[in-house]
C-alpha positions as CSV (number, residue, x, y, z in Angstrom):
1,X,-34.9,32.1,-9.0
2,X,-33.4,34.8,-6.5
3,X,-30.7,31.8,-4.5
4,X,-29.4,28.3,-4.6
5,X,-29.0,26.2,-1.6
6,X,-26.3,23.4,-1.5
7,X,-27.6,20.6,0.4
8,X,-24.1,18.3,-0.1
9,X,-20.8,17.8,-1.8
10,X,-20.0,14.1,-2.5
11,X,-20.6,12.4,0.8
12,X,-21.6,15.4,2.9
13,X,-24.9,16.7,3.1
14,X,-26.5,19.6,4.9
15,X,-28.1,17.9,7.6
16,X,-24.5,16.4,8.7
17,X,-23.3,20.4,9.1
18,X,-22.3,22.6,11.8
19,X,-22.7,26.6,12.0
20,X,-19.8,28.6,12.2
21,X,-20.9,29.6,15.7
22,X,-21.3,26.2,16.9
23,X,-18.0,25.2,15.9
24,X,-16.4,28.4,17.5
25,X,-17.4,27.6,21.3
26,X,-16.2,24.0,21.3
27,X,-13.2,23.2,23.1
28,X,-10.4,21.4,20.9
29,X,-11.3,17.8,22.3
30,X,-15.2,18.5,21.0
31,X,-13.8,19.6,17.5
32,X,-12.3,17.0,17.1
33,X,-14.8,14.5,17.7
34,X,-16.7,16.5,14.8
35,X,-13.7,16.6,12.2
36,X,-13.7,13.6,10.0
37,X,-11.2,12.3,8.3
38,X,-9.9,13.3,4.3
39,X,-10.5,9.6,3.4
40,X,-14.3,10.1,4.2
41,X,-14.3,13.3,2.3
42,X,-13.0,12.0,-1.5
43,X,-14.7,8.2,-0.7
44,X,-16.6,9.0,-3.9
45,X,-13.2,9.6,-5.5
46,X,-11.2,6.7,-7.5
47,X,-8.3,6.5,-6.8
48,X,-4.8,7.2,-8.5
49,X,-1.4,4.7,-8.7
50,X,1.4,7.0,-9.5
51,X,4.8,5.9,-10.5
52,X,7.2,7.7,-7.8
53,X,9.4,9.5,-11.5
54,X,6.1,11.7,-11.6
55,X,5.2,12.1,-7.8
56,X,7.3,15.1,-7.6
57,X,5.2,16.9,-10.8
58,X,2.0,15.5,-10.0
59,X,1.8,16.7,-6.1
60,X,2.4,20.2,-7.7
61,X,-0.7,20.0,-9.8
62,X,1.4,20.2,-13.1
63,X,0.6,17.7,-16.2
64,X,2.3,14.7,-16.2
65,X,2.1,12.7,-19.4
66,X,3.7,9.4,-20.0
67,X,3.7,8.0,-23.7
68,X,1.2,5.8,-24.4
69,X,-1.1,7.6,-22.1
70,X,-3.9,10.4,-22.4
C-alpha cells in the first residue's frame, strides 16, 4: 500500500469537502454559508455534565477526578 485516503471524520465525509483553492476565492458572506457549526461537528460525541468546582481544570485539559469516580 503506497497512501491512505480519508474519506470522513465522524459526520463529515469527503464528498461534503471543499479545496483549499475553492475556499480562498470566496468572499466572507459565501464562506460562511459553507462553515457549519461545532455542534454539527462532535454530533457523534456524547456529551459531558460538569460540576462548575471542576470547570476551571477540565477546560484546561488537566484530570479532574472526583472520589467515587473513574
Amino acid at each position: 500500500m503506497s497512501y491512505l485516503i480519508r474519506v470522513g471524520v465522524g459526520d463529515f465525509k469527503i464528498a461534503d469537502s471543499y479545496s483549499v483553492d475553492y475556499i480562498k476565492s470566496l468572499t466572507q458572506e459565501e464562506l460562511n454559508t459553507i462553515i457549519s457549526p461545532i455542534d454539527e461537528g462532535l454530533s457523534y460525541m456524547d456529551s459531558l455534565a460538569i460540576e462548575d468546582q471542576f470547570l476551571k481544570t477540565s477546560k484546561w485539559g488537566n484530570h479532574t477526578i472526583r472520589k467515587g469516580y473513574s
